[in-house]
C-alpha positions as CSV (number, residue, x, y, z in Angstrom):
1,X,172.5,291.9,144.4
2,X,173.3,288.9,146.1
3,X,171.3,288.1,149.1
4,X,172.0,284.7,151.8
5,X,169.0,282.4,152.6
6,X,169.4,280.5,155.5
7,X,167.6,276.8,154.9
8,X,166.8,274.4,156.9
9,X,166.6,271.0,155.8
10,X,165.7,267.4,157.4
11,X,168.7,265.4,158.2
12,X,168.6,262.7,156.0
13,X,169.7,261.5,152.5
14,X,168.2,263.4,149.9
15,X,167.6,266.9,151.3
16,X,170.3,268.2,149.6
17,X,169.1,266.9,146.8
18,X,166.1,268.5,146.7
19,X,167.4,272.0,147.9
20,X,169.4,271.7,144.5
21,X,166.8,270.2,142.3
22,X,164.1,273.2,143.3
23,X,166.5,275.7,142.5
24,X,167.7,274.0,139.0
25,X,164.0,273.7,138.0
26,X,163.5,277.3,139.1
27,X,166.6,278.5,137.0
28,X,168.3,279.6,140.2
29,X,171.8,279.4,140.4
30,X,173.6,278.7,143.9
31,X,176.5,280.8,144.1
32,X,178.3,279.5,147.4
33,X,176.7,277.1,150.0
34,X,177.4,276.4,153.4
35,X,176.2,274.0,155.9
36,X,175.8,272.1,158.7
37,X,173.8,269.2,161.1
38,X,173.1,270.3,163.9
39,X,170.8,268.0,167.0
40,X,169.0,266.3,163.9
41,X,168.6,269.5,161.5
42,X,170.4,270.6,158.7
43,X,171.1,274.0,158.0
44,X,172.6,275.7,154.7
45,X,173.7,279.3,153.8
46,X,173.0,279.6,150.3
47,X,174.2,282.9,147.8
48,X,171.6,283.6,144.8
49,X,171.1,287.0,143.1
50,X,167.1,286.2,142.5
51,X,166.2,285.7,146.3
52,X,162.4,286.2,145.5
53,X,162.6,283.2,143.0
54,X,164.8,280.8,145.3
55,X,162.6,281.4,148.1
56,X,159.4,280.6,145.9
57,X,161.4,277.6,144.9
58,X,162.4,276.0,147.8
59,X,159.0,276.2,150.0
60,X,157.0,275.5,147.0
61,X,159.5,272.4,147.6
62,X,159.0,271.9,151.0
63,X,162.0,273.5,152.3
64,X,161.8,275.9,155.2
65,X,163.7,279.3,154.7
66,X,163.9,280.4,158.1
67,X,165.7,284.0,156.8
68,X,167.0,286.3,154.0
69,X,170.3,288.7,154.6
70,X,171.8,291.3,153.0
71,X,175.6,290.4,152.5
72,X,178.9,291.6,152.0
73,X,180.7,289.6,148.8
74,X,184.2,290.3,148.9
75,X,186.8,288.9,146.0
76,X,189.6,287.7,147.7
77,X,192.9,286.1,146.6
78,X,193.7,282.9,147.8
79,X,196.3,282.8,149.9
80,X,197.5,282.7,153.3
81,X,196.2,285.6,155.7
82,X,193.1,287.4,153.7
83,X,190.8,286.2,155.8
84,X,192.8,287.4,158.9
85,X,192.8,291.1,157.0
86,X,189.5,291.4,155.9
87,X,188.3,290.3,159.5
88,X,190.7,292.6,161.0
89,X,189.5,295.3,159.0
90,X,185.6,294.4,160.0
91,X,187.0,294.2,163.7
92,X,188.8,298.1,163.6
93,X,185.5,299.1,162.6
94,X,183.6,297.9,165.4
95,X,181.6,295.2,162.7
96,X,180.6,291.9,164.3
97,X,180.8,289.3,161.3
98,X,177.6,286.6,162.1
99,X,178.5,284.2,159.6
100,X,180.9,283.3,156.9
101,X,181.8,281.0,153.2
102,X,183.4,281.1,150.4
103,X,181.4,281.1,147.1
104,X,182.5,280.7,143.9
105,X,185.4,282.9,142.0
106,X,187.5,283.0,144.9
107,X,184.6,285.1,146.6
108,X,184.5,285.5,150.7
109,X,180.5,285.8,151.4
110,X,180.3,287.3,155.0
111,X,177.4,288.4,157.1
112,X,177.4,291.1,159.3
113,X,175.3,293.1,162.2
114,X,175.8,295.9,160.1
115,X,175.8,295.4,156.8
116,X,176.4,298.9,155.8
117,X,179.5,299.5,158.0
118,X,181.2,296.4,156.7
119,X,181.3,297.6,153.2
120,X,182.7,300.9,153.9
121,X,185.3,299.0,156.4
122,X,186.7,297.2,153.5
């Protein structure tokens, strides 16, 4: 199953870097990524179906994972309005979406305060 990790890295050149390297020694594929600098720290939503090994990875690295989530990974097609529907969708069914990317094969990663009701909304 796909889990998110939230990272956090330093803001300078190179973090990314080693986010990736720890992972590709750890033969842990990054399935989408998001992030973002915020005041001076970095922060990245990453998608990997071994969370256990990614998380070993990265803070025998260095790099902090401040939390794991449970998902919803839709396949979506692109093209003008999906997002509005699946949103709309979440929204009918009362589901607050916390976060969102897109990951690879045109897939919509989104998380959720409830996890379980998103799924069945969609």
């Amino acid at each position: 199953m796909a889990t998110d990790l939230l990272v956090v890295l330093q803001d300078r050149p190179g973090t990314l870097a080693d986010l990736g390297e720890a992972l590709g020694k750890a033969g842990v594929n990054i399935d989408g990524i998001s992030g973002m600098a915020v005041a001076g720290e970095g922060f990245a939503h990453i998608l990997v179906e071994d969370a256990s090994a990614a998380r070993q990875a990265l803070q025998g690295s260095g790099i902090e994972v401040r939390s794991e989530s449970d998902v919803v990974v839709v396949d979506v097609q692109d093209r003008p309005g999906t997002l509005g529907e699946i949103a709309r969708k979440m929204a009918d069914a009362g589901v607050n979406i916390t976060f969102g990317y897109l990951a690879t094969d045109t897939r919509l990663v989104l998380g959720a305060d409830d996890v379980d009701k998103a799924r069945s909304a969609l």
